[in-house]
N, C-alpha and C positions, 0 to 999 in steps of 0.2 A: 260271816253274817252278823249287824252288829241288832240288837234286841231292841225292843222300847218295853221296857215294865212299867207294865201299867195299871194301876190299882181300879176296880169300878165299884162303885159304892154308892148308895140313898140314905141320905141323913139327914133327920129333922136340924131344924136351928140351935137346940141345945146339942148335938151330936148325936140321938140316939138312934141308932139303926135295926134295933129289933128287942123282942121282950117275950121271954120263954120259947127263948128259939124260933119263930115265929115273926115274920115283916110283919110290922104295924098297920100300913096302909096299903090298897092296890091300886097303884098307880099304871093304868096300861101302857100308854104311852114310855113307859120309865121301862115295861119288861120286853118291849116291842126293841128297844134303844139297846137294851142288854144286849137282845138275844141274836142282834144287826151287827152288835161290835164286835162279841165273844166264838160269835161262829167259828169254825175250822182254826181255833187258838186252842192251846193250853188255858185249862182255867187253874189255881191253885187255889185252893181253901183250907179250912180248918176242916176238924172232923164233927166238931158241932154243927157248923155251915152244912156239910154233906149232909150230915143224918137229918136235917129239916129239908132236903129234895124229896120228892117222891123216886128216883131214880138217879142215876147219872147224868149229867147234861149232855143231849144229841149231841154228835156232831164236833167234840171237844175231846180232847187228852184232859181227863178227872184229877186232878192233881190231889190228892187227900196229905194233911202235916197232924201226924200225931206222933205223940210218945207213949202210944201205946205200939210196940213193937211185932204183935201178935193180930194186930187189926186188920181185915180183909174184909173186901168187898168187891162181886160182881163189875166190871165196868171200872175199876179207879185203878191208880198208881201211887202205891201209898210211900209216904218217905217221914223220917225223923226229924227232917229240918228244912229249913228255907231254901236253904243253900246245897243240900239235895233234891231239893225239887226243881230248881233251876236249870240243875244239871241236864232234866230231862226233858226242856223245853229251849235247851239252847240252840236251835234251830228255826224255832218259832219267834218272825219277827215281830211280833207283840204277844208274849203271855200275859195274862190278865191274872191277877189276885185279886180276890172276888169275897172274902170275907174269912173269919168273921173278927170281931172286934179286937181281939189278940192279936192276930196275923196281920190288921193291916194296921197295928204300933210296930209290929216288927220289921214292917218293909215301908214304911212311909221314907223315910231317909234313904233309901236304895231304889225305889223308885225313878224312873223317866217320866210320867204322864200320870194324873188323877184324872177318870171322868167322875164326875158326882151329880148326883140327883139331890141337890138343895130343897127340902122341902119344910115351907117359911110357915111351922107352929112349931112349939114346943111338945112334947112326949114325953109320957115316960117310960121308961125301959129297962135292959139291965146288961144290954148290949153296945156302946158307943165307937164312932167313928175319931181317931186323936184329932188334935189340932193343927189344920195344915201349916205348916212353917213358910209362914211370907215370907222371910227373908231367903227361900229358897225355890217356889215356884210362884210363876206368876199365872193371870190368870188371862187367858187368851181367846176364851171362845164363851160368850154367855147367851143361853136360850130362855126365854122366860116362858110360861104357861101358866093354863089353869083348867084343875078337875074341877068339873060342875060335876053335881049328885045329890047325896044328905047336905054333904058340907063342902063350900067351896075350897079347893086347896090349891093354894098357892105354889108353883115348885118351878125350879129351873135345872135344866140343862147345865153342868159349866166345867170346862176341861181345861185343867192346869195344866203347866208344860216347867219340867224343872229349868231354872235360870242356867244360860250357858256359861257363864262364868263360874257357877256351883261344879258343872262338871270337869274344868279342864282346872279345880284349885286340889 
């Protein structure tokens, strides 16, 4: 069975994705989209990323990546490395990497698929998403929107798909 790794991620325009642990903004729509793609997948994260759930995520293989060797928790499968954690989602034909900012520099380039949540203001933060590499995915599916509320926000939908020429060089 061959895999699609696929990173999911919400990122302001400057790149920032969160700020003391903690998403910036709630965008429903965006945890509706998550929680539709992520279902009965692997998800993998950092350990930062987990300790800001309130729980495990239903319904998912908990993937937690630390170097802390001794870390445990109810509900998760914890591993040292990227490329241990894979190991136990190599079954699952889409794992999702799901944050947090370290992890998804680590897997950006090893990646099949980005979905992202564009959302068109700048933040600040202390958390950031890297810079997708055009010359390696393109961008195949764009949803635009908009949250009404205090502040209108601007965001889109947009899921890159790595060039298939990247994968067969």
């Amino acid at each position: 069975m061959t895999n699609e790794l696929t990173i999911i991620a919400a990122a302001s325009n400057n790149n920032v994705i969160g700020n003391n642990n903690k998403l910036i903004w709630h965008i429903p729509k965006d945890l509706i989209r998550f929680k539709e793609l992520t279902l009965n997948h692997a998800v993998i994260m950092g350990r930062k990323t987990f300790e800001s759930l309130p729980n495990p995520l239903p319904n998912r293989l908990n993937i937690v990546v630390t170097r802390n060797t001794n870390y445990y928790n109810d509900g998760i499968t914890v591993c040292k490395s990227i490329e241990e954690a894979l190991t136990h989602c190599k079954n699952d034909s889409q794992p999702f990497i799901i944050g947090g900012g370290e992890i998804y520099t680590q897997t950006i380039d090893i990646v099949d698929k980005i979905e992202l949540t564009r959302v068109y203001k700048n933040y600040d933060g202390d958390a950031y998403f890297p810079e997708i590499p055009e010359e390696k995915f393109e961008l195949i599916k764009e949803e635009t929107n908009e949250l009404d509320g205090d502040e209108k926000i601007k965001y889109s939908f947009l899921t890159y798909k790595k060039k298939w020429y990247e994968s067969i060089c």
